[in-house]
N, C-alpha and C positions, 0 to 999 in steps of 0.2 A: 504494500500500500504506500500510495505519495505521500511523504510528512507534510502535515501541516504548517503551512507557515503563519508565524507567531510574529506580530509587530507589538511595542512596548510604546505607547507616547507619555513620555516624561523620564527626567533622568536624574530622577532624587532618590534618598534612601530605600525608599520602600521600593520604587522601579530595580535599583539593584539587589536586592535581595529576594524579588521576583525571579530576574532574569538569572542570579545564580541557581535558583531552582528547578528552570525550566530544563536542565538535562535529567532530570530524572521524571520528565513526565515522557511517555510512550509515543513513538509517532509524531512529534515533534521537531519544530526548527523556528529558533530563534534567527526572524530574518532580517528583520530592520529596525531602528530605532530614532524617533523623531523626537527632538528637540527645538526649543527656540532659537536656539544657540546652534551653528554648525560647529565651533568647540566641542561645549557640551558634547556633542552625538557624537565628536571623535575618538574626547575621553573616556567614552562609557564604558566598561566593563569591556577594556581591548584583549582581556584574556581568553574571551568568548568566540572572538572572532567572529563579529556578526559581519554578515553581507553587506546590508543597507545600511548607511546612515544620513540622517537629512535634520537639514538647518530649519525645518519650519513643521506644526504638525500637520499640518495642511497635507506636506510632501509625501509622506512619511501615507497618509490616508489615501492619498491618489495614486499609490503604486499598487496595481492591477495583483501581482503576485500574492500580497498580503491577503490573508484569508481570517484573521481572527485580530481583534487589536484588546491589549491592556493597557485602560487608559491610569494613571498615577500620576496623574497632575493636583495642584492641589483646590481645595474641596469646592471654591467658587467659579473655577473651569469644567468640574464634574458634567453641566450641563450642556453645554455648548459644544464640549469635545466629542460628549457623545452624539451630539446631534450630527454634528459633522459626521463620524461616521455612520451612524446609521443613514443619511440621506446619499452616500456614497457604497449603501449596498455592504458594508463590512459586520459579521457579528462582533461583540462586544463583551468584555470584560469588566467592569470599570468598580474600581476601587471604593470602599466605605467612604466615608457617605456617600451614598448612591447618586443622591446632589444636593441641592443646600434646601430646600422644601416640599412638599410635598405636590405644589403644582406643575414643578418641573418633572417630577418623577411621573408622575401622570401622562404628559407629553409625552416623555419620549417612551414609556411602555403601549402606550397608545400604538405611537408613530413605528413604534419595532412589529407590530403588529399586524398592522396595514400592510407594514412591509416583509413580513414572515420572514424578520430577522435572528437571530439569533440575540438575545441579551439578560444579562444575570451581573445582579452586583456582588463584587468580593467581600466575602465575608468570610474568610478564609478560616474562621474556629470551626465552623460548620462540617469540614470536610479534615480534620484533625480525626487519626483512628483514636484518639479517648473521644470525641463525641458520635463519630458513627457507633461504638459499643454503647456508648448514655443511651442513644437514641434507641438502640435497643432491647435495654433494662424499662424503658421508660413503655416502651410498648409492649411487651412481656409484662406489664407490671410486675417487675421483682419485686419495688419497692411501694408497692401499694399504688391507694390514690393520692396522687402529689398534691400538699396542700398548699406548702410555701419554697418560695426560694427568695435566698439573703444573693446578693454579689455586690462584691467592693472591688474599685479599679481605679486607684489612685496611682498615684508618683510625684516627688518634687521636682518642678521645673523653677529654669532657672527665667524670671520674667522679663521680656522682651515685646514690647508693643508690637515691633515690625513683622515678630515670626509667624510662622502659621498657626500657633496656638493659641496667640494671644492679639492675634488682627483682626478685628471683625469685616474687614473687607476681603480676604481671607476665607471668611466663614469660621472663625478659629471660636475655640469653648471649649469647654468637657463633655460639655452633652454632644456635639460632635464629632470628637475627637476618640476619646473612651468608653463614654454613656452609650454611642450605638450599641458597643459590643454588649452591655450590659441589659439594655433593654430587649438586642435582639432574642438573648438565650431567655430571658421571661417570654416573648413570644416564641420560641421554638418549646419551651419547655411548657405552658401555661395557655397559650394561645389568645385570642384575643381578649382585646382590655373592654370594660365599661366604666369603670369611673380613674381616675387619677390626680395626686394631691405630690409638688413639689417644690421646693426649697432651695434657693441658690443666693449665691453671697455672686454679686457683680465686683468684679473688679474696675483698676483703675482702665483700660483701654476699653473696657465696655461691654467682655464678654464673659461669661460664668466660668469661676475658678473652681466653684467646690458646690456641688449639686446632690441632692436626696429626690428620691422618688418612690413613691408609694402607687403600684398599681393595686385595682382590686379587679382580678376576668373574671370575663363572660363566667366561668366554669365553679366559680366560687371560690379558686387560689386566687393568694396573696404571696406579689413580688415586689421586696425590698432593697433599694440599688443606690448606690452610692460613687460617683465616680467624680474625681479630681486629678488638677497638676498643681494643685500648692500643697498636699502632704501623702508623706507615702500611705497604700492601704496594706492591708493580709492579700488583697491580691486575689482574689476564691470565691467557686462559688458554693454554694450548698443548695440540692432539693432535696425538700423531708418529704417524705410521703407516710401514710399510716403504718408501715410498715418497716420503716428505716428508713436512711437516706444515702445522698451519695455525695462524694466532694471531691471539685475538681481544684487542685492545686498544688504546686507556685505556678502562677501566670495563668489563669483558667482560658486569656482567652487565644493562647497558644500550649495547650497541655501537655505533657508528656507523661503524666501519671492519676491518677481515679482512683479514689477512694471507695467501699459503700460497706454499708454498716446495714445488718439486717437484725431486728429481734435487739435491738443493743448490745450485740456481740461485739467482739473489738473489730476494727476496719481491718477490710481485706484490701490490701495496695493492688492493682495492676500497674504494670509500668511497660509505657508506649511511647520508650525514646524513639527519636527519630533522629538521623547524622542533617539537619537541611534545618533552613529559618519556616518549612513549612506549605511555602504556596505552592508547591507542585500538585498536593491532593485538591484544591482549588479550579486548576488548570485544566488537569486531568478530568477531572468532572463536567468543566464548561467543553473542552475539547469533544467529548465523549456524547455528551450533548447535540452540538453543533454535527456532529457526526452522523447521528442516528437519525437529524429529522427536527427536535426537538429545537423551540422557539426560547423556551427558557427552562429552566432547574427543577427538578422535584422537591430537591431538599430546601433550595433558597426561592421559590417562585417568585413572580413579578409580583401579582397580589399582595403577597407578604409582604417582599420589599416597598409596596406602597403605602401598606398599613403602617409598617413603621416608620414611614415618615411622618405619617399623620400623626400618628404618636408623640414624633419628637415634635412637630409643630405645636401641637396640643402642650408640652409641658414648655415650651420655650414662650407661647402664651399667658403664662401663669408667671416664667420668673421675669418675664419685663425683657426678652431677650428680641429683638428684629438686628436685621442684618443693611448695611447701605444699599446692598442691591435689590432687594424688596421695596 
């Protein structure tokens, strides 16, 4: 079978340690890499040896060969990058947050639709082997009927108005930045919301340092989430169910180890190191995807990813949070 070619637009952190993982996804080729900079796209991970690189993302989108793009630019170009590609025919990847609200997310799952594109946003815990086994203790009910999940996801940053964490032009916050991850796994774990109550301290540049949230779902669980960059957290998450529970931690929302506890017996560790930063199970799944037919994800659907935008909208409503480009 022809590898798939694999286009990357942006060449920051997280684009590099995408693009070091994409040797270990199947069927694969990293083929070109667009930047704003033809620098940039020189510098980029020369060890890889990519074929393509281009000075603009435009370029980088209009080369016929590419068959699949990750987009990792940051979170206030989410929408536009994708638009660009979707109306040049390309399936899609594109990095948390999916984009900065929920009207824009609407669009372009709309517009992927119309055009029986392919598109799925990275949420790369999802597709970690600790959470494909979660997912299936949770559907086994090992651990009963889940009633609540805690998760904390903090860290100290060092504050800088101009970075992407702390720019609201940007789109920078915690509820953006870490709170996705946190709210996503209450929605994978809990599913949809009907009431929510939260709490955020604004900082000086304007956007939430240190946030609480309180859902209550549809299903009668209750999920309690915590995420910040002005102090470090435990990092973890926990669902209890009637029956024991299970914990994912250090870093729940890249795992290499699971906890569960049944009957208050003492925890049983599994441990599901991995030698990689992770995005290749990500990859592999949108790949696998796009392969077969499929317009977008089982595990991550477009729906889903709309809901929780809603969601984040709905709590950025409550702590006083709008963005300049709104």
């Amino acid at each position: 079978m022809q590898k798939v070619k694999w286009g990357i637009l942006g060449t920051g952190n997280i684009a590099k340690k995408f693009a070091e993982c994409m040797k270990y996804v199947d069927n694969a080729e990293l083929w070109g890499v667009g930047s704003r900079f033809q620098e940039s796209a020189d510098n980029f991970m020369n060890d890889l040896n990519i074929p393509k690189r281009y000075s603009s993302y435009q370029a980088l989108i209009d080369d016929p060969d590419v068959q699949i793009i990750y987009i990792s630019t940051l979170n206030h170009l989410h929408y536009e990058n994708t638009l660009a590609c979707l109306n040049a025919g390309k399936a899609v990847l594109c990095e948390k947050p999916f984009t900065i609200n929920a009207r824009e997310a609407k669009e372009l799952i709309a517009l992927a639709r119309s055009k029986n594109i392919f598109l799925m946003q990275g949420l790369w815990s999802r597709y970690f082997p600790v959470y494909v086994q979660v997912r299936e203790w949770l559907q086994k009910g090992t651990i009963g009927e889940v009633e609540m999940l805690t998760v904390s996801h903090g860290f100290r940053g060092d504050f800088n108005p101009n970075s992407r964490l702390f720019n609201p032009e940007y789109g920078g916050g915690a509820l953006l930045d870490v709170g996705i991850y946190t709210h996503s796994l209450a929605s994978m774990v809990l599913g949809p919301v009907k009431s929510v109550q939260a709490k955020a301290d604004i900082g000086p540049s304007g956007v939430d340092e240190l946030l609480a949230t309180i859902l209550h779902h549809e299903n009668g669980g209750i999920s309690v989430l915590q995420s910040s960059f002005r102090t470090n957290m435990i990092n973890q998450a926990i669902i209890m169910g009637s029956k024991g529970y299970i914990r994912i931690a250090p870093a729940y929302w890249r795992p290499r180890k699971v906890y569960l506890c049944l009957n208050s017996e003492e925890e049983q560790e599994f441990n599901m190191q991995i030698d990689s930063h992770g995005f290749q199970f990500e990859a592999q799944a949108a790949q696998d995807c796009m392969l077969a037919g499929k317009l977008e994800s089982d595990i991550m659907p477009n729906d889903e990813t709309l809901a929780l935008m809603e969601l984040l909208d709905t709590i950025r409503g409550k702590i006083g949070l709008t963005y300049p480009m709104e």
